[in-house]
FIKOLZA-1660 file (N, C-alpha, C; in steps of 0.1 Angstrom, whole numbers, plus 5000, padded with zeros to 4 digits):
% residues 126
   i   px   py   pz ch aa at
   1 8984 3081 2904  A  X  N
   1 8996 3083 2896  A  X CA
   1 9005 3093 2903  A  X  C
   2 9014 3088 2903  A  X  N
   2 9025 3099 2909  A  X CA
   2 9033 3106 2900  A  X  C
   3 9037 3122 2903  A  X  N
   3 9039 3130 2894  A  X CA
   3 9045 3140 2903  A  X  C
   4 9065 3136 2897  A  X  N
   4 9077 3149 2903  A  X CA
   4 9079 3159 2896  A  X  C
   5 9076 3172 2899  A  X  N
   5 9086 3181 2885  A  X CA
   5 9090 3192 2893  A  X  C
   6 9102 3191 2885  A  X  N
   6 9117 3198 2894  A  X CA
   6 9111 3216 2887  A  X  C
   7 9119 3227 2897  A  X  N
   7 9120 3235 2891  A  X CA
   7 9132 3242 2898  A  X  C
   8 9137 3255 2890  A  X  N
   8 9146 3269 2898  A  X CA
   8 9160 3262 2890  A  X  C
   9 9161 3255 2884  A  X  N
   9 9178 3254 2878  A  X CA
   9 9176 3266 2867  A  X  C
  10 9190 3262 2860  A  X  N
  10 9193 3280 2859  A  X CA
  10 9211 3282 2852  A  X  C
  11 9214 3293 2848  A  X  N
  11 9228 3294 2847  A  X CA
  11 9230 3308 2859  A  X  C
  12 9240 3295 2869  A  X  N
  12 9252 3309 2876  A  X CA
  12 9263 3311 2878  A  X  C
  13 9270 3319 2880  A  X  N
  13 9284 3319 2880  A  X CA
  13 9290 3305 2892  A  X  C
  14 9303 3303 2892  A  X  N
  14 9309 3301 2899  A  X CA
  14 9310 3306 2915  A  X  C
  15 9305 3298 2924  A  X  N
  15 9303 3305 2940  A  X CA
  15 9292 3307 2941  A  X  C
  16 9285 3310 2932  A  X  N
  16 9266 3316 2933  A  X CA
  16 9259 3304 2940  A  X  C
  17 9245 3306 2939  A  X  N
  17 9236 3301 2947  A  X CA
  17 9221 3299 2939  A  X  C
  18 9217 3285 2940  A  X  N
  18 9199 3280 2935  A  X CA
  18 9194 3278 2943  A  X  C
  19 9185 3274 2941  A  X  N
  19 9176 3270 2950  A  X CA
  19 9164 3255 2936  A  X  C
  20 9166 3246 2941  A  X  N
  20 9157 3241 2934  A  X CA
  20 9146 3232 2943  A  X  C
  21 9132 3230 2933  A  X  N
  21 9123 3225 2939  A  X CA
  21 9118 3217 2936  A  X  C
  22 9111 3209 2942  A  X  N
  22 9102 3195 2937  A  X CA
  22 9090 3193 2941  A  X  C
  23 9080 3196 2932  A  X  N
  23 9066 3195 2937  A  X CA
  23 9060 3179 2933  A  X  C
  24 9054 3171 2942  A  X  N
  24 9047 3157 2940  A  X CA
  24 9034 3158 2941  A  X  C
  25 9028 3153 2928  A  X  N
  25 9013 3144 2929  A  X CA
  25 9011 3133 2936  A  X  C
  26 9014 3136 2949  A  X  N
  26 9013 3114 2954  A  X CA
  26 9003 3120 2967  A  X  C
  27 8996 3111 2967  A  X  N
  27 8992 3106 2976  A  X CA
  27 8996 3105 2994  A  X  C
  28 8995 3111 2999  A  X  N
  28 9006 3106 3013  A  X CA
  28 9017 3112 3013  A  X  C
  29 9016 3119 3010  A  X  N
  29 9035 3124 3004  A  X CA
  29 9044 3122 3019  A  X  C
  30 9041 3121 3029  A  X  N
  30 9049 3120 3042  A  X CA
  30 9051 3107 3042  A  X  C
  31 9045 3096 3034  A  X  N
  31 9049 3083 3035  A  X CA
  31 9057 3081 3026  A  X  C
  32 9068 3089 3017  A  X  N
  32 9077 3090 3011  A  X CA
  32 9089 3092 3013  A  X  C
  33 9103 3089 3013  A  X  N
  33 9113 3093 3014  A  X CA
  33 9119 3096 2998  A  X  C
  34 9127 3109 3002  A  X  N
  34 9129 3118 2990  A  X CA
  34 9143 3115 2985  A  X  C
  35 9143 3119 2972  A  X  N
  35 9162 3123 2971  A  X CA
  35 9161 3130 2957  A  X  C
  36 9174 3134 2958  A  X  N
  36 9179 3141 2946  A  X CA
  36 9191 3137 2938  A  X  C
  37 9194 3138 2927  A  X  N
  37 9205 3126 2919  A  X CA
  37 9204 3138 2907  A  X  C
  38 9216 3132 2903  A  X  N
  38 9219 3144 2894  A  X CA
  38 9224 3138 2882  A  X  C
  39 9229 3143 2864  A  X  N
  39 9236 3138 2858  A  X CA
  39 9244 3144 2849  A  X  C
  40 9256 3147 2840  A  X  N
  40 9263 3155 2836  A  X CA
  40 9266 3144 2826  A  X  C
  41 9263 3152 2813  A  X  N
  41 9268 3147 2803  A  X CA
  41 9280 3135 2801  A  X  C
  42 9276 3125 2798  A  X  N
  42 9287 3116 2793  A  X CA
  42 9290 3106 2809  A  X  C
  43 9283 3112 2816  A  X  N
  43 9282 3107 2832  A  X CA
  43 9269 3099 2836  A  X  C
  44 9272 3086 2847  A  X  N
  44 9262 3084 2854  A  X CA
  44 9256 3090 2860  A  X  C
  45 9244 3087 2866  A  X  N
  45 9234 3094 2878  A  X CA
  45 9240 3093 2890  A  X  C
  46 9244 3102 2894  A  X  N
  46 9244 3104 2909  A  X CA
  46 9238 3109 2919  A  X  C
  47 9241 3103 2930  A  X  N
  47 9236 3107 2942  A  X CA
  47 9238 3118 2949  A  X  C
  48 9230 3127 2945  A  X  N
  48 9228 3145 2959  A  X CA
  48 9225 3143 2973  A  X  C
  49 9216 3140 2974  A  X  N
  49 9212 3142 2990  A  X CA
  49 9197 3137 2991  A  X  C
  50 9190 3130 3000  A  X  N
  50 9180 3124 3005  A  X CA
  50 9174 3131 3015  A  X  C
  51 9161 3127 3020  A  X  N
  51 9152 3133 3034  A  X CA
  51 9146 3118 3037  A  X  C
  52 9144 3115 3042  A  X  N
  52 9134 3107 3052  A  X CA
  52 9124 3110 3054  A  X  C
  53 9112 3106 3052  A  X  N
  53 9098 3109 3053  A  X CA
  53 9097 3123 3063  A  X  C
  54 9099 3120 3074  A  X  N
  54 9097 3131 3086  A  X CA
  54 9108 3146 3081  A  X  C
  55 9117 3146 3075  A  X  N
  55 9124 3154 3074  A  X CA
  55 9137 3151 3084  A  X  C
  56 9139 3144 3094  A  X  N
  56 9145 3146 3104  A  X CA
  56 9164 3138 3098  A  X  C
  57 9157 3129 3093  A  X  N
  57 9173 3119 3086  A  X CA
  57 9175 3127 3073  A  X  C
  58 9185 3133 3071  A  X  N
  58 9191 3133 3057  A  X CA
  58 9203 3132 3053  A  X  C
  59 9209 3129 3040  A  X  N
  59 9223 3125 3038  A  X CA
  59 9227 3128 3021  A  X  C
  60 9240 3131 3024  A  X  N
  60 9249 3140 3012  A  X CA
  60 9260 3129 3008  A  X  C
  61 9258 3133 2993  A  X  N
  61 9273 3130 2990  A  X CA
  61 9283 3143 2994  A  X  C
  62 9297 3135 2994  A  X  N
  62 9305 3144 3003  A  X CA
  62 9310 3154 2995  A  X  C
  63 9312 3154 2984  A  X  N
  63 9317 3163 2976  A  X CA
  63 9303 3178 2975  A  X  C
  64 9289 3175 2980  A  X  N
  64 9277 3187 2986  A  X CA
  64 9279 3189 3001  A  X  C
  65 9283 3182 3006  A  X  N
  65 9281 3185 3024  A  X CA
  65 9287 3199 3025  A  X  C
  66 9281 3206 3034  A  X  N
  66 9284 3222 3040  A  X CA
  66 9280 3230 3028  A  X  C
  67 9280 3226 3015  A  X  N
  67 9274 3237 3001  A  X CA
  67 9257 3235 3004  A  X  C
  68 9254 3221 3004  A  X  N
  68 9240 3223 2999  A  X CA
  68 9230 3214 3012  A  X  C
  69 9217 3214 3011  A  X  N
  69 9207 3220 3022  A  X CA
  69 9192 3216 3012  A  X  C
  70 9191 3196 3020  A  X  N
  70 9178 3188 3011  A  X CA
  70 9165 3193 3023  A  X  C
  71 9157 3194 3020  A  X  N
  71 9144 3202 3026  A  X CA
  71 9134 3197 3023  A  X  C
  72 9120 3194 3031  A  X  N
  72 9108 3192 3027  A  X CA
  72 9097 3199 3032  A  X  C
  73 9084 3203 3028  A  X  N
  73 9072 3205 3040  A  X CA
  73 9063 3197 3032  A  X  C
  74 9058 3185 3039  A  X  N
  74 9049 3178 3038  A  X CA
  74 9032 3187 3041  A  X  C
  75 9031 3193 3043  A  X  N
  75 9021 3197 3041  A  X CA
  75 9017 3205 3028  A  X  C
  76 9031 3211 3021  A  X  N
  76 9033 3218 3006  A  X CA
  76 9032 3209 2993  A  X  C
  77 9037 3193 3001  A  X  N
  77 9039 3180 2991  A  X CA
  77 9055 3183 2985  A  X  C
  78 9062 3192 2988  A  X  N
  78 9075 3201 2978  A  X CA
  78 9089 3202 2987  A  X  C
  79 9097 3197 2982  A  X  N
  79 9110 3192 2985  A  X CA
  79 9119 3205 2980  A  X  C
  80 9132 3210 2986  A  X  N
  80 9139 3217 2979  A  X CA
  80 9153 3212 2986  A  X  C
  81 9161 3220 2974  A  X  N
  81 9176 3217 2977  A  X CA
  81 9184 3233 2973  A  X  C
  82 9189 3234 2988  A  X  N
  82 9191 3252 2983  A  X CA
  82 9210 3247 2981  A  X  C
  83 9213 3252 2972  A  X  N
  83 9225 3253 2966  A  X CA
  83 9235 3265 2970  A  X  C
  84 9241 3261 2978  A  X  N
  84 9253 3273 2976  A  X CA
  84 9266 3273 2970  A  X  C
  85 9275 3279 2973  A  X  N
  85 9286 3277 2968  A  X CA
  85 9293 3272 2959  A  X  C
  86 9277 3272 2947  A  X  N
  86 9281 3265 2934  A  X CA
  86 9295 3265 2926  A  X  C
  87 9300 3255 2917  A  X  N
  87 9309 3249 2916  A  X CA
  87 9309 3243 2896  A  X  C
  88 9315 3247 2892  A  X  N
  88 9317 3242 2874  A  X CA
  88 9313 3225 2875  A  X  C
  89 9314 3219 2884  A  X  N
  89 9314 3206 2882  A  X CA
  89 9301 3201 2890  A  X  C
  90 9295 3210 2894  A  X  N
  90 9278 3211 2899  A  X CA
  90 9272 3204 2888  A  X  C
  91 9275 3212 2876  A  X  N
  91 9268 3212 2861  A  X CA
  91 9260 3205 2863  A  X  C
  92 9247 3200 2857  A  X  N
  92 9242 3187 2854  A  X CA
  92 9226 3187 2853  A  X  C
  93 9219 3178 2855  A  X  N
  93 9206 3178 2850  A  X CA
  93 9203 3172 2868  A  X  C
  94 9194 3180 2872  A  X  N
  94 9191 3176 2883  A  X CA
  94 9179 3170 2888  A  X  C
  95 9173 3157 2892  A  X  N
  95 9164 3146 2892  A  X CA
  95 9157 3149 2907  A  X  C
  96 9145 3147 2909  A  X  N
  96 9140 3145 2924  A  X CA
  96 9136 3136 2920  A  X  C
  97 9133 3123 2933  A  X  N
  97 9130 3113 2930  A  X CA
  97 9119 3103 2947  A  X  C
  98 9115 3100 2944  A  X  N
  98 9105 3097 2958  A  X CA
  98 9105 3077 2958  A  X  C
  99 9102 3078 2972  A  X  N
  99 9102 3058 2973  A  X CA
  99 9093 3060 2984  A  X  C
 100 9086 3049 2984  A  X  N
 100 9075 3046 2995  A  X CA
 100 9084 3037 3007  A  X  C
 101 9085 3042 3019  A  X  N
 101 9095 3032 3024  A  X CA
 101 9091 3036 3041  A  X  C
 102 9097 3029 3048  A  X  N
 102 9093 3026 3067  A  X CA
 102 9098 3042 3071  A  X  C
 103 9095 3046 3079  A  X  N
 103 9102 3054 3089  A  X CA
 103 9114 3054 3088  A  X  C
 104 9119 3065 3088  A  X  N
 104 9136 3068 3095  A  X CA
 104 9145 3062 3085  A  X  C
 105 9141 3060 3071  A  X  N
 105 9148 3052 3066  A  X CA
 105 9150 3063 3051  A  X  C
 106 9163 3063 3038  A  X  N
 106 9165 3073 3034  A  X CA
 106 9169 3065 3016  A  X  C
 107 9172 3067 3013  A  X  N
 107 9174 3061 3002  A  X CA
 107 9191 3066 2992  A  X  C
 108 9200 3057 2990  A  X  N
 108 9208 3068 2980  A  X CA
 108 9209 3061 2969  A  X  C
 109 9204 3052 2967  A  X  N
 109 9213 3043 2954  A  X CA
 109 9199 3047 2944  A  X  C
 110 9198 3049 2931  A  X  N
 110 9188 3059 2921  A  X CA
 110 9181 3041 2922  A  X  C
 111 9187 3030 2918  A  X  N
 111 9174 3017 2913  A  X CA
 111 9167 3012 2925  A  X  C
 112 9171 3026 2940  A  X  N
 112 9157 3020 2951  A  X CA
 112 9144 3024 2952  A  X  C
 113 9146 3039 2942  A  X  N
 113 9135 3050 2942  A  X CA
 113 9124 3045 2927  A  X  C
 114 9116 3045 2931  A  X  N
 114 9102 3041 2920  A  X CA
 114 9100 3050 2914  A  X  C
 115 9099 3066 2916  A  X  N
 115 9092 3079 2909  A  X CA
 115 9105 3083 2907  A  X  C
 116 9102 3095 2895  A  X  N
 116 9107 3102 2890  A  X CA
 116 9108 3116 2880  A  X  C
 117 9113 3130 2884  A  X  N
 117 9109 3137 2877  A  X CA
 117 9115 3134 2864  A  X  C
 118 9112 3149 2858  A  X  N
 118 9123 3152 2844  A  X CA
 118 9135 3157 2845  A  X  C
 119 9141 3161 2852  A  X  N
 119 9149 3171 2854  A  X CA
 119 9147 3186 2852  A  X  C
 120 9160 3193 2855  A  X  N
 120 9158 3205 2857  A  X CA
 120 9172 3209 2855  A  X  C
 121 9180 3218 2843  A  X  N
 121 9192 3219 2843  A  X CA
 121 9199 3230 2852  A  X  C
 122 9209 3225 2856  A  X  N
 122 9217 3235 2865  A  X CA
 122 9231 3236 2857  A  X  C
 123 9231 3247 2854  A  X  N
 123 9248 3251 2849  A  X CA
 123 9258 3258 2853  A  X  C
 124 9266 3257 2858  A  X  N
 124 9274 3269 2866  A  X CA
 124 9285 3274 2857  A  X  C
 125 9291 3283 2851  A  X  N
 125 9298 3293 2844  A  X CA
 125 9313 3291 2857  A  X  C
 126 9325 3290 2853  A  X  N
 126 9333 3291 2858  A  X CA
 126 9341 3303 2854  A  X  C
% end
């Protein structure tokens, strides 16, 4: 059975900085490609940022690129996404989510990924 649970969201100001994390029960965890998706009230899930099994491929939505930083150590089983430059429209309930999938390959769209945490809320104060 596989088992995500997010932690480190939080309230911070405007500009501030999280760090959140994701620890998995799976099996192989290097044979997984990761991601993170997020949701804000009255909003769809979206797409944060992904890793690739190895760590090596990852990818942002553009409105995170240069703020935020998706991360894994496969040997910890635990993914993080360090947040900077937080932003009022960050807001949202934030998801890690895992897919069993080939090498080199990354995931963004949320109905590719099989697992799923609970979230973890992030709020930013403007």
């Amino acid at each position: 059975q596989v088992q995500l649970v997010e932690s480190g969201g939080g309230l911070v100001q405007d500009g501030g900085s999280l760090r959140l994390s994701c620890v998995a029960s799976i099996r192989s965890f290097s044979s997984y490609a990761l991601g993170w998706f997020r949701q804000a009230p009255g909003k769809e899930r979206e797409f944060v940022a992904a890793i690739s099994r190895s760590g090596v491929i990852t990818s942002y939505v553009d409105s995170v690129k240069g703020r935020f930083t998706i991360s894994r150590d496969n040997a910890k089983n635990t993914m993080t996404l360090q947040m900077n430059s937080l932003q009022p429209e960050d807001t949202a309930v934030y998801y890690c989510a895992a897919d069993d999938v080939p090498p080199g390959r990354v995931r963004v769209r949320a109905g590719e990924y099989d697992y799923w945490g609970r979230g973890t809320q992030v709020t930013v104060s403007s």
